[in-house]
C-alpha positions in Angstrom: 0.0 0.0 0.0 1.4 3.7 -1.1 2.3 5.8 1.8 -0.4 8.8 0.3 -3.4 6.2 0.2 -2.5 5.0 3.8 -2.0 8.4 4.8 -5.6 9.0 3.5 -6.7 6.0 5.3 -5.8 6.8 8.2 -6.9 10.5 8.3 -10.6 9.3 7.7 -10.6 6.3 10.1 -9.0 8.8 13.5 -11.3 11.6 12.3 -14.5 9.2 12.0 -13.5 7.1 15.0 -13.3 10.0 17.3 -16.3 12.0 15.9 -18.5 10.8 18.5 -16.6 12.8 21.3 -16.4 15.6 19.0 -20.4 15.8 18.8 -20.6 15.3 22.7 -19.2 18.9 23.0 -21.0 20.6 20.3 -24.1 18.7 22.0 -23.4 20.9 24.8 -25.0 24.3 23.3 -26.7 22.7 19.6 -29.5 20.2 19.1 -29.2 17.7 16.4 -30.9 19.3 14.0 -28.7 22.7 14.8 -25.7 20.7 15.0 -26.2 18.8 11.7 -27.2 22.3 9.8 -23.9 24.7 11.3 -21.7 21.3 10.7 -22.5 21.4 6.8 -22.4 25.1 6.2 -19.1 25.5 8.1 -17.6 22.5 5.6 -19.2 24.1 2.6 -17.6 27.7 2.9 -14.3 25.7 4.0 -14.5 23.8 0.6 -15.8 26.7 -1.5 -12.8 28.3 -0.2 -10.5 25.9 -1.3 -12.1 24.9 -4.5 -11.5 28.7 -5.3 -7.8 28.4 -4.0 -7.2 25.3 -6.0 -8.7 27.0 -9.3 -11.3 24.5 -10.1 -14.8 25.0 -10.6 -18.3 23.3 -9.5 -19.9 21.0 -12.2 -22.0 22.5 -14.9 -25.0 20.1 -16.4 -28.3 19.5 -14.8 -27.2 15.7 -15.0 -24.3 16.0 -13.4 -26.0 17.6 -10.4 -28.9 15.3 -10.3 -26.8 12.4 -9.7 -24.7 14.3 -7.2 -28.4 15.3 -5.7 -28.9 11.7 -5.6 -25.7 11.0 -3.5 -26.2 13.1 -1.3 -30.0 12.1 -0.8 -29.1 8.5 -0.3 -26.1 9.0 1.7 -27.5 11.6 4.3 -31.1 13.0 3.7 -32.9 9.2 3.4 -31.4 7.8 6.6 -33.1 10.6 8.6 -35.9 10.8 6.8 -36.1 7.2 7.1 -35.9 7.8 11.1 -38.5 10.1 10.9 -40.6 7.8 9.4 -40.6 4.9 12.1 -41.1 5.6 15.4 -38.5 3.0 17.0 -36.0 3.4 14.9 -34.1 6.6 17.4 -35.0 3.7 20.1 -33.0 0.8 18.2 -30.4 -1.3 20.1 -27.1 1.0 20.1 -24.8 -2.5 19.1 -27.2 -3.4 16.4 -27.1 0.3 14.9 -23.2 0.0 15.2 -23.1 -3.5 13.5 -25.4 -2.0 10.4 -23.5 1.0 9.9 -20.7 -1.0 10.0 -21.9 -3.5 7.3 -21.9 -0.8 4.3 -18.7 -2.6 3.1 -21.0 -5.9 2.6 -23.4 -4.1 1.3 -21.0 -2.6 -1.4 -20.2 -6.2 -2.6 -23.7 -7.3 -2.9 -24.7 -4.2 -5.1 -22.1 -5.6 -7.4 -22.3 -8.6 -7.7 -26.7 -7.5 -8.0 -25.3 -5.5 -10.9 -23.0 -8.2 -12.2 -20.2 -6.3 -11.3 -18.2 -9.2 -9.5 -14.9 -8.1 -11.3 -14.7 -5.1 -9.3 -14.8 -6.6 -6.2 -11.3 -9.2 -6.0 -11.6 -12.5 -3.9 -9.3 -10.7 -1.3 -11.1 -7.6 -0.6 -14.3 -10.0 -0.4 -12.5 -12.1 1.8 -10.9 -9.4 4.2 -14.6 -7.3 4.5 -16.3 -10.4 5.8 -14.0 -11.2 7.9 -13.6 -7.5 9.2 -17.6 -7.8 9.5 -17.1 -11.0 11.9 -14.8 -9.2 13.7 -17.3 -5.7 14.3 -19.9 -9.1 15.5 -17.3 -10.2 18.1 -16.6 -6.4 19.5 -20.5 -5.7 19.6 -22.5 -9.0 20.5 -25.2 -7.5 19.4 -27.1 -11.2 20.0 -30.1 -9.9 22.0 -31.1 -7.3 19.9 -34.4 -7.2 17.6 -33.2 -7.6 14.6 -37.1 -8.4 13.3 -38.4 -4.7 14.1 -38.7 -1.7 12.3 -35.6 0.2 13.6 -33.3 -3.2 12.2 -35.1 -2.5 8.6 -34.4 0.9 9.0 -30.9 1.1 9.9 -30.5 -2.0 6.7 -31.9 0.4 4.4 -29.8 3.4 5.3 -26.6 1.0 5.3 -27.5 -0.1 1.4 -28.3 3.4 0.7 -24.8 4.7 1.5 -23.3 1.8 0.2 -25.0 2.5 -3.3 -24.0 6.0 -2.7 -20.1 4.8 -2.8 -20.7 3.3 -6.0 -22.3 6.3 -7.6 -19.4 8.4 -6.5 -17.1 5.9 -7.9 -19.1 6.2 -11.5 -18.9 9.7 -11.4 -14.8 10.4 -10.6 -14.0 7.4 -13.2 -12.8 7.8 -16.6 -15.0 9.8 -19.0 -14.2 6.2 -21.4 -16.0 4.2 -19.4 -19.1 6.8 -18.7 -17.9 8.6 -15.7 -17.0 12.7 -15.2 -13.7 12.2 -14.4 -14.6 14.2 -11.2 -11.8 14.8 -8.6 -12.2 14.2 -5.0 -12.3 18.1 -4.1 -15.2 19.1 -6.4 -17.0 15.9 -5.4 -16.5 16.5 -1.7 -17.4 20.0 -2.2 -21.1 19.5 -4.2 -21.8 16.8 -1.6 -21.5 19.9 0.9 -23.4 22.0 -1.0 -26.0 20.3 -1.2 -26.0 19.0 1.9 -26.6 22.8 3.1 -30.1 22.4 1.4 -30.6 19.2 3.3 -30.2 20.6 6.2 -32.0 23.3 5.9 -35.1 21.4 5.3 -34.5 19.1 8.0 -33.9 22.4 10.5 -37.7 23.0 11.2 -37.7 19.5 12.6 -36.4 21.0 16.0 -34.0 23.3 14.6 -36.0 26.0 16.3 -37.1 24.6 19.1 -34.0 26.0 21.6 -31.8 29.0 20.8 -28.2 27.8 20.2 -25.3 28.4 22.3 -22.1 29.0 20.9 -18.6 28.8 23.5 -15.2 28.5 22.8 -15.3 24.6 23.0 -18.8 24.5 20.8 -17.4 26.5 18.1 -13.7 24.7 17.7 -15.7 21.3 17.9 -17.9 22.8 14.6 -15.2 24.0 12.7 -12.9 20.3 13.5 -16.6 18.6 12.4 -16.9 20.6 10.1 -14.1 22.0 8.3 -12.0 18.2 8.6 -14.7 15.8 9.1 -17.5 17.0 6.3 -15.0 18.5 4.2 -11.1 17.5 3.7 -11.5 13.7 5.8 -14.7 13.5 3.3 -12.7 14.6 0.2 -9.8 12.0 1.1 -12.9 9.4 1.5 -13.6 10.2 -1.7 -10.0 10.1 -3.0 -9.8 6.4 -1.6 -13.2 5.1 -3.6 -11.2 6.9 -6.9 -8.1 5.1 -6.4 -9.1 1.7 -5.2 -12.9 1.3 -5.7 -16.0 1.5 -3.5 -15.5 -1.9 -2.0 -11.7 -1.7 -1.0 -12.3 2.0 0.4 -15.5 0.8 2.1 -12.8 -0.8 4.3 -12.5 2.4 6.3 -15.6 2.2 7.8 -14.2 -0.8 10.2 -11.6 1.3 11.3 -14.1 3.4 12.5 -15.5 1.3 15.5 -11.6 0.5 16.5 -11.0 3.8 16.7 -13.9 4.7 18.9 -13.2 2.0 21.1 -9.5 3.1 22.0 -10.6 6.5 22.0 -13.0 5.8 25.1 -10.2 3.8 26.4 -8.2 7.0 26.9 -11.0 9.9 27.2 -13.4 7.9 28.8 -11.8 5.6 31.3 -13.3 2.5 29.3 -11.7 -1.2 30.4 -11.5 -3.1 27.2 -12.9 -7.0 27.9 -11.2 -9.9 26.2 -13.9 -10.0 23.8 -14.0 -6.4 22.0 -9.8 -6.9 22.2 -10.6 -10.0 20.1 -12.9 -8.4 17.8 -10.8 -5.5 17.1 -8.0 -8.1 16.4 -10.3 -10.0 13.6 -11.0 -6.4 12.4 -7.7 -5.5 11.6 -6.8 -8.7 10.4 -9.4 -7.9 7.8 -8.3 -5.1 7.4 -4.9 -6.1 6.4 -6.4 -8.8 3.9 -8.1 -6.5 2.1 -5.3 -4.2 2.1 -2.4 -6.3 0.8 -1.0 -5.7 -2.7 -2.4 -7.6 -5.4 -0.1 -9.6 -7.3 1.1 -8.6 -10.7 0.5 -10.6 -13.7 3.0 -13.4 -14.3 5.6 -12.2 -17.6 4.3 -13.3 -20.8 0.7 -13.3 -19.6 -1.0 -9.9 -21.0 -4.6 -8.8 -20.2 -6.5 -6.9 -21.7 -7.2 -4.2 -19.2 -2.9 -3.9 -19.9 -3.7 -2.8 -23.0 -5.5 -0.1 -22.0 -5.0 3.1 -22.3 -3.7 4.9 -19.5 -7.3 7.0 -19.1 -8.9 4.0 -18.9 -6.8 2.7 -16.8 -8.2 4.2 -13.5 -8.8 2.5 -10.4 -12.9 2.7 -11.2 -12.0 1.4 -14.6 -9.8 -1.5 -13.4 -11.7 -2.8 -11.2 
């Protein structure tokens, strides 16, 4: 693995991980709908800022945005809406909730191979994101939860909605040969922030003005890490992992995530780790490894057709 992707890798699992105690201070002076609305708007004028810095431009073409309207609908307005919509889903079982938002990865793979697109998912990454999923079932035990209710259905849903939304914004930043935009990360993560702004702003009547927020010291550097790194550069190096290794190998992320958490109470919270969730984040990295190592070249002599390529087509969406 390059030393830039594992950089980017590792910037989005620490600022993922430790986004919950992150939101526990902004909680301190912001409901959630205030929180999710000033989070957005402080990463879109931080990415409209550096789009302009980095001279490129926001996508022109009523297509182009309606598919980027689409990811952002599927990857953040449908889940709350979805909420919204069933009563028990806020009340859900907190490990269940963890275990579905950690299976997006799975849910990447079966959308492929649903859209017989096995070929961009190799045996190995298949291999290491199950057995990263086994591992995030050891750390949570979620084994008495109700996985037959509406709030299990719910959280499913969202988890295949963001996991088709990985895919779409693999489409869209691959190579204009094979029907993408050849979008780059930045103007990607930029649009999604844009329009998540509008979201937001819909969604801020549902409570939004129901307290008057309080801003502090603490509140405000907690919205500007949120949303300056977290919605906007961690997102845009998200994004720069699904363009260089695919949706399903950069879904691999989202593992890290509950690892990261977990260590992160350790320190801030006083947490005392049990054999099992040490176990369970073992099998995760062990997954994690898997679907990490290097692939192996083809053997001399032997010449495929994707070699033959040109090197446009050859892009990581277009590889795979």
């Amino acid at each position: 693995m390059r030393f830039d992707s594992a950089a980017r890798f590792a910037a989005v699992a620490l600022m993922w991980g430790s986004s919950y105690f992150w939101i526990k201070i902004v909680f301190g002076g912001l409901n959630s709908a205030q929180f999710s609305f000033f989070r957005i708007l402080v990463g879109a004028v931080a990415m409209l800022g550096i789009l302009a810095l980095g001279r490129e431009r926001l996508p022109r073409g009523a297509g182009v945005w309606a598919r980027l309207v689409l990811i952002a609908f599927l990857a953040n307005a449908l889940p709350v809406l979805l909420v919204e919509l069933v009563d028990d889903a806020v009340g859900a079982d907190a490990d269940m909730v963890s275990v579905f938002n950690a299976s997006v990865p799975l849910c990447v793979v079966l959308l492929c191979l649903a859209a017989r697109r096995a070929d961009r998912v190799p045996a190995r990454v298949a291999a290491g994101l199950v057995v990263g999923f086994a591992g995030v079932l050891v750390l949570y035990a979620p084994w008495g939860a109700e996985w037959l209710s509406a709030g299990a259905a719910v959280n499913a849903a969202a988890a295949v909605a963001y996991g088709w939304s990985m895919l779409l914004m693999e489409k869209l930043m691959g190579a204009e040969e094979g029907g993408g935009k050849a979008m780059t990360p930045l103007v990607l993560a930029t649009t999604q922030a844009v329009i998540g702004v509008g979201w937001a702003g819909i969604n801020m009547p549902n409570g939004g003005f129901d307290s008057t927020p309080h801003f502090s010291a603490s509140i405000i550097g907690a919205l500007l890490v949120l949303g300056v790194l977290n919605t906007g550069l961690v997102y845009m190096c998200f994004a720069w992992l699904i363009r260089e290794e695919g949706a399903a190998k950069a879904s691999g992320v989202l593992y890290a995530v509950p690892v990261v958490l977990t260590l992160g109470m350790v320190l801030l919270e006083d947490h005392v780790l049990g054999t099992r969730e040490i176990l369970g984040m073992a099998v995760i990295v062990a997954g994690l490894i898997l679907t990490r190592l290097p692939q192996r070249t083809a053997p001399a002599g032997r010449t495929r057709s994707a070699d033959r390529a040109t090197p446009a087509a050859k892009s990581p969406a277009a590889v795979r």
